[in-house]
C-alpha positions as CSV (number, residue, x, y, z in Angstrom):
1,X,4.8,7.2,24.1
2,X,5.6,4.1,22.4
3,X,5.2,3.3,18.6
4,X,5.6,-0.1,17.1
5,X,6.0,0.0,13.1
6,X,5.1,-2.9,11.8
7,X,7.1,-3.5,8.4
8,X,9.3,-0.7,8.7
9,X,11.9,-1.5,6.2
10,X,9.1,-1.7,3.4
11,X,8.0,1.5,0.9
12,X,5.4,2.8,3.5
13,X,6.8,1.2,7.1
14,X,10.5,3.1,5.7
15,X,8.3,6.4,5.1
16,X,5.7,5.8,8.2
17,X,9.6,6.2,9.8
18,X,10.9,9.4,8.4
19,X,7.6,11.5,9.7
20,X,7.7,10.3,13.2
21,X,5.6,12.5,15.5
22,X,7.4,14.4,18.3
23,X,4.9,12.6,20.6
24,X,6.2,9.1,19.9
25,X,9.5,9.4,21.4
26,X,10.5,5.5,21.8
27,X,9.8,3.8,18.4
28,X,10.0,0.5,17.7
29,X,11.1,-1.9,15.0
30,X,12.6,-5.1,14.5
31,X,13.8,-6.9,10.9
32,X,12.7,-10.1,9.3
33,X,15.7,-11.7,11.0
34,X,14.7,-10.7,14.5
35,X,11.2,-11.3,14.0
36,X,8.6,-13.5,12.1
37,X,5.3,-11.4,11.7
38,X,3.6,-14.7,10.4
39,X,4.6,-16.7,13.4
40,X,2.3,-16.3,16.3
41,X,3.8,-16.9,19.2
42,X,7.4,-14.5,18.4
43,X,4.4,-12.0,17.9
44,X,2.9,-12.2,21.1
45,X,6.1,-12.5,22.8
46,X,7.6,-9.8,21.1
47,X,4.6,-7.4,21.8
48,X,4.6,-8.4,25.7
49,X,8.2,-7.9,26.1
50,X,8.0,-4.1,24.3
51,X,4.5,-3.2,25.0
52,X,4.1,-0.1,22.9
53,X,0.9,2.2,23.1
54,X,0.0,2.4,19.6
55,X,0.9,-0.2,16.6
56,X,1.4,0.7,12.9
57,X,0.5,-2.6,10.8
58,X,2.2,-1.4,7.4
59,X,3.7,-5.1,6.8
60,X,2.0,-7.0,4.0
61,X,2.8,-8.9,1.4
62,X,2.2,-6.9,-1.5
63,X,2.4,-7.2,-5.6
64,X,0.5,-6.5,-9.2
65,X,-1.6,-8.9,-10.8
66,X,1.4,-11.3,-12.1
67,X,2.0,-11.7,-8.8
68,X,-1.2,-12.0,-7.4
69,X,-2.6,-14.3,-9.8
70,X,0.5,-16.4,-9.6
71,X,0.8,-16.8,-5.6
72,X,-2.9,-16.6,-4.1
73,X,-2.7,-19.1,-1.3
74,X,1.2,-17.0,-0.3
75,X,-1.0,-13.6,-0.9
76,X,-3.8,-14.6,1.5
77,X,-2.1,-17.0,4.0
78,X,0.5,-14.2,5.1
79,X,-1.6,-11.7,5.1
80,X,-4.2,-13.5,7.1
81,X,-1.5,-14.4,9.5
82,X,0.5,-10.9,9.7
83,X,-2.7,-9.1,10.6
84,X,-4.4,-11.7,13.1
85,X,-1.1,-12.3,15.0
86,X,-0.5,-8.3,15.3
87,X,-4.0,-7.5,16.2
88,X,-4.8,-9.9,19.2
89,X,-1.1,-9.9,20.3
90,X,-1.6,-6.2,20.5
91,X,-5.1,-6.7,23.0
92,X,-2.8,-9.3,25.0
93,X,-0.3,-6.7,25.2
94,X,-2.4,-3.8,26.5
95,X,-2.0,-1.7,23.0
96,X,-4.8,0.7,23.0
97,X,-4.2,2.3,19.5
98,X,-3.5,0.5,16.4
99,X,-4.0,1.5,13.1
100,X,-3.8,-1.2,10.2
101,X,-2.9,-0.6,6.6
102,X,-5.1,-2.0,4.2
103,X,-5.6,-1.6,0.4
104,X,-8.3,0.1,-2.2
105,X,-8.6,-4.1,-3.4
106,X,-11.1,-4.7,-0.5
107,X,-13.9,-2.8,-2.8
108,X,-15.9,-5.0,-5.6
109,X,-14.7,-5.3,-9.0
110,X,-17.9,-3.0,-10.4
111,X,-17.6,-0.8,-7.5
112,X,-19.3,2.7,-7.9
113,X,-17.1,5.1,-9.0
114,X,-15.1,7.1,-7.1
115,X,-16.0,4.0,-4.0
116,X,-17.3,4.9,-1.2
117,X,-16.3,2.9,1.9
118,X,-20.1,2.1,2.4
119,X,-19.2,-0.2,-1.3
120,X,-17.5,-2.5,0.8
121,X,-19.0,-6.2,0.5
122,X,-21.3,-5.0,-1.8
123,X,-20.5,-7.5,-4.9
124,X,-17.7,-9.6,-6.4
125,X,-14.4,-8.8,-5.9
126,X,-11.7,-8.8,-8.7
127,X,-10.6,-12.3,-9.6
128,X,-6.4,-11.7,-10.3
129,X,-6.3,-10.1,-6.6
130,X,-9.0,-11.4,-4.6
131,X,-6.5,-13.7,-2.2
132,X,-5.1,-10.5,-1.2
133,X,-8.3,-8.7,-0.7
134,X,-10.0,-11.3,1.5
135,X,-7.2,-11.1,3.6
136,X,-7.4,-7.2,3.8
137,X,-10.8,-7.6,4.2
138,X,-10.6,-10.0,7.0
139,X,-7.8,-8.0,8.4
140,X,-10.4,-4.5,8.7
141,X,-13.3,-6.6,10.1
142,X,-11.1,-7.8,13.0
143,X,-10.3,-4.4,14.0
144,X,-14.3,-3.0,13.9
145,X,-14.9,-6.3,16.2
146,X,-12.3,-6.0,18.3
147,X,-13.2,-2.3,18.9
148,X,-16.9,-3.2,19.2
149,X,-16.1,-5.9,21.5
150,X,-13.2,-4.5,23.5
151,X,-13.6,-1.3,23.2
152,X,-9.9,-1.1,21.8
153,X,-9.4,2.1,19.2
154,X,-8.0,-0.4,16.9
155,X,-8.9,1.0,13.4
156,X,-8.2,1.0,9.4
157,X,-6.7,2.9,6.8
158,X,-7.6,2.2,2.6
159,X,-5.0,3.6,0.8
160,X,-5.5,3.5,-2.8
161,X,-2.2,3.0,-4.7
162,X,1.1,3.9,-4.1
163,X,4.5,4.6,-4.9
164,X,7.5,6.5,-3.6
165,X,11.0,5.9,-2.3
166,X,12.1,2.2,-1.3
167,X,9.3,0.9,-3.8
168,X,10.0,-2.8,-5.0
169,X,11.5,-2.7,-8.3
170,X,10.9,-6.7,-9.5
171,X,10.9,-7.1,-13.5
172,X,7.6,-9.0,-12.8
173,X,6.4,-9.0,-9.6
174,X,6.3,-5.4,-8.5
175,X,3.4,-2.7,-8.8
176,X,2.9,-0.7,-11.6
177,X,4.6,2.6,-11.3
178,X,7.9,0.8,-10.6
179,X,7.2,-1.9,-13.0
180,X,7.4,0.9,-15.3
181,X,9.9,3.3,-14.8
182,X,12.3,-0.3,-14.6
183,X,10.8,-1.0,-17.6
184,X,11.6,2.6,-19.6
185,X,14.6,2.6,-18.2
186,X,16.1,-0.6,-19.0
187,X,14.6,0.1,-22.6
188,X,16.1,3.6,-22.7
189,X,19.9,2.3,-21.7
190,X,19.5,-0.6,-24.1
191,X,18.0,2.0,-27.0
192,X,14.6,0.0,-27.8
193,X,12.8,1.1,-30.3
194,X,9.6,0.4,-28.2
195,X,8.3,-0.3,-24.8
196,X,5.2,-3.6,-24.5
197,X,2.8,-2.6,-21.8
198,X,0.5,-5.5,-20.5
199,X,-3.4,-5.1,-21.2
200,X,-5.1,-2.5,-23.4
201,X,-3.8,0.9,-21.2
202,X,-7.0,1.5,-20.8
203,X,-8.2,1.2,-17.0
204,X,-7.8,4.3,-14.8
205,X,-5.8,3.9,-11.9
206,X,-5.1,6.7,-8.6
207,X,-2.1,6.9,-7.6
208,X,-0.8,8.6,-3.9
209,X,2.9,9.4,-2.8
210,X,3.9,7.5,0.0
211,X,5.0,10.2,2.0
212,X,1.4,11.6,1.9
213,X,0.2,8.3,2.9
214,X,2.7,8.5,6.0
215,X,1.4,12.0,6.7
216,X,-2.5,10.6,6.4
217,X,-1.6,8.0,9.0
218,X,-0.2,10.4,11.7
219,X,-3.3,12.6,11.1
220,X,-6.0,9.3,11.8
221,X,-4.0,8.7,15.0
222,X,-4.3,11.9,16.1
223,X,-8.2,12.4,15.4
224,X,-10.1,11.2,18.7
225,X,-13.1,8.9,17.5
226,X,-12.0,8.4,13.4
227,X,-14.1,5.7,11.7
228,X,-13.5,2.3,11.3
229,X,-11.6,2.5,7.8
230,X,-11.2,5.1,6.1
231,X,-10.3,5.8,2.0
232,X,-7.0,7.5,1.5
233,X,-5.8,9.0,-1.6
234,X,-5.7,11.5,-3.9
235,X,-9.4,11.9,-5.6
236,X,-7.6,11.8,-9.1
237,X,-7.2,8.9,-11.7
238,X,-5.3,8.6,-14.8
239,X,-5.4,5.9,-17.6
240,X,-2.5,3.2,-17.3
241,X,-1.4,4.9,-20.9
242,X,-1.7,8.0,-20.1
243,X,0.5,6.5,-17.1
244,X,3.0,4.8,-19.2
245,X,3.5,8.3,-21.7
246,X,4.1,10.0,-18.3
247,X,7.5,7.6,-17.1
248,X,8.1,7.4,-20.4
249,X,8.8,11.3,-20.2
250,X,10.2,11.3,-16.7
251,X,12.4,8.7,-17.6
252,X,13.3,10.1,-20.9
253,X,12.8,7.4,-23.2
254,X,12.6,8.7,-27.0
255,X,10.7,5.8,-28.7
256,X,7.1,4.2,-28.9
257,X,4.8,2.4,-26.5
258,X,3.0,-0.5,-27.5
259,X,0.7,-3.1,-25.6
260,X,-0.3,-6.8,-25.0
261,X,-4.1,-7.3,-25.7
262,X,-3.6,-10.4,-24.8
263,X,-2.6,-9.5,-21.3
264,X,-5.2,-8.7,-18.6
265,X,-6.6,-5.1,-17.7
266,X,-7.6,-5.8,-14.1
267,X,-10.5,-3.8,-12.7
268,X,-11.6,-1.2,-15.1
269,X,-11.1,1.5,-12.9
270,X,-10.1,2.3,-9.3
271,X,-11.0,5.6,-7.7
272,X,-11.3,6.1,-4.5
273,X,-14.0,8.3,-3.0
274,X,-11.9,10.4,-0.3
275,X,-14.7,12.9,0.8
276,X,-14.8,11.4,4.5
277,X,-11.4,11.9,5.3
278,X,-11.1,15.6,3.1
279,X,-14.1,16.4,5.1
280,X,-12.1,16.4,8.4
281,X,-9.5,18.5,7.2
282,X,-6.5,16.4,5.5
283,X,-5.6,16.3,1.5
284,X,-2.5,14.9,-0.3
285,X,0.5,17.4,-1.2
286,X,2.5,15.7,-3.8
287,X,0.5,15.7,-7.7
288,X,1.5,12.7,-9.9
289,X,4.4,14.1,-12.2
290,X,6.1,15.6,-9.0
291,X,5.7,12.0,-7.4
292,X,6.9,10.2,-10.5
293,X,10.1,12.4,-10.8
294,X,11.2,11.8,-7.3
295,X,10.4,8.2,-7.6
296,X,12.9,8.0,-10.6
297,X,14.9,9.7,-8.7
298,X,15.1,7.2,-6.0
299,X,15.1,4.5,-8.4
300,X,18.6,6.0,-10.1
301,X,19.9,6.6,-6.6
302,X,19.0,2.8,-5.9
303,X,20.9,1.5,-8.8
304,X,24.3,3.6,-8.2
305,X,24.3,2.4,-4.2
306,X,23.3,-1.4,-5.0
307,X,20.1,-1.6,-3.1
308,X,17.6,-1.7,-5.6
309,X,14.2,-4.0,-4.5
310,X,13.3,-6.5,-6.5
């Protein structure tokens, strides 16, 4: 069997990677350099000369509100193009499996709470990431049609969001669990007296280890007749100041934390509802502080090797 990860040297293609299945014993990647997921026809090409049985989409471009609100058409064009160029170069290429990566974003702004994936489409989306959305959006919809039409297993995954080893590290373009621990522990070597935290630290955010995210994936490939997308996380939300106290500790920085009213909050709050796939027999395995000590862990490891992501 043949698997084709899509975006393998990013936080969840480089962890999709470590748990490789036993049953997938030809796996396939290529870099940047060898190919352009945004250009169509290297896509198709590439696909026809490989011609895996199953396809991983776990490449995306990816960022937190700074960057989302400050690079829309980048966020949606990509995205659009990574997605729609792996999906129908896969159906040219005979793939009969696919399983594409999308984001807890597609849900509305006001979104019950925990969301349901029956939420989807239901209202507005969040304004400072709704380039990215649409495109995850669009991205899920072509793989329900597809399989409606084709009859081509080609299905989705929502993770909600994560964090882990090989995450992106940028001072102002990365998510917020590395944003943070870069932050606390830049602040602790420099000895601030205080850490600024954008917004009011007030909306709850989940948070899932990447590694469980991998493990969640090999589990919807395996299942015979899963649905078309799927929620994945960890049914548990924290504040973003509770957040920031916690890599504050991990990180062991000693003084205050302080934040930016002036900055925005971003959806009040983003909880996943993850009863469909906890019904069939999966849960996470790594809680929050556990997660956040290995990703600082990582992080440190990055800095003293010279390969931090930013």
């Amino acid at each position: 069997m043949k698997l084709f990860i899509a975006g393998h040297r990013g936080m969840v293609g480089s962890a999709l990677l470590r748990a490789v299945p036993q049953a997938f014993d030809d796996v396939i990647v290529a870099d940047r350099h060898e190919l352009d997921l945004t250009n169509q026809d290297q896509v198709y090409r590439f696909l026809e000369k490989h011609a895996p049985d199953t396809v991983i989409i776990a490449a995306a471009k990816v960022g937190g509100i700074h960057a989302n609100s400050t690079y829309p058409a980048e966020f949606i064009f990509q995205n659009l193009a990574i997605t729609s160029n792996l999906v129908e170069g896969s159906r040219r290429a005979g793939v009969t499996r696919l399983l594409n990566l999308g984001s807890s974003c597609i849900y509305p702004k006001h979104a019950p709470q925990p969301m349901p994936e029956s939420c989807l489409l239901t209202s507005e989306l969040e304004p400072t990431n709704e380039a990215y959305a649409i495109a995850k959006i669009a991205g899920l919809k072509l793989c329900q049609y597809y399989r409606q039409q084709y009859g081509l297993l080609y299905h989705s995954a929502m993770p909600t969001n994560l964090y882990g080893p090989g995450d992106n590290y940028h001072a102002e373009n990365s998510h917020v669990i590395p944003a943070l621990i870069r932050r606390f522990h830049e602040a602790k070597v420099r000895g601030d007296a205080t850490v600024t935290i954008w917004g009011t630290g007030t909306p709850r955010r989940e948070f899932l280890y990447v590694n469980d995210l991998a493990a969640a994936c090999y589990y919807l490939l395996d299942q015979e007749n899963p649905s078309d997308w799927v929620n994945v996380g960890c049914g548990i939300d924290v504040s973003i100041g509770e957040l920031a106290l916690a890599v504050a500790q991990i990180t062991g920085f000693p003084g205050g934390i302080e934040f930016d009213t002036t900055k925005p909050d971003g959806t009040p709050r983003k909880l996943l509802d993850i009863s469909l796939l906890s019904s069939s027999g999966w849960s996470p395995l790594v809680p929050l502080n556990q997660g956040l000590a290995l990703a600082y862990d990582d992080f440190l490891t990055s800095i003293t090797t010279g390969k931090v992501r930013n």
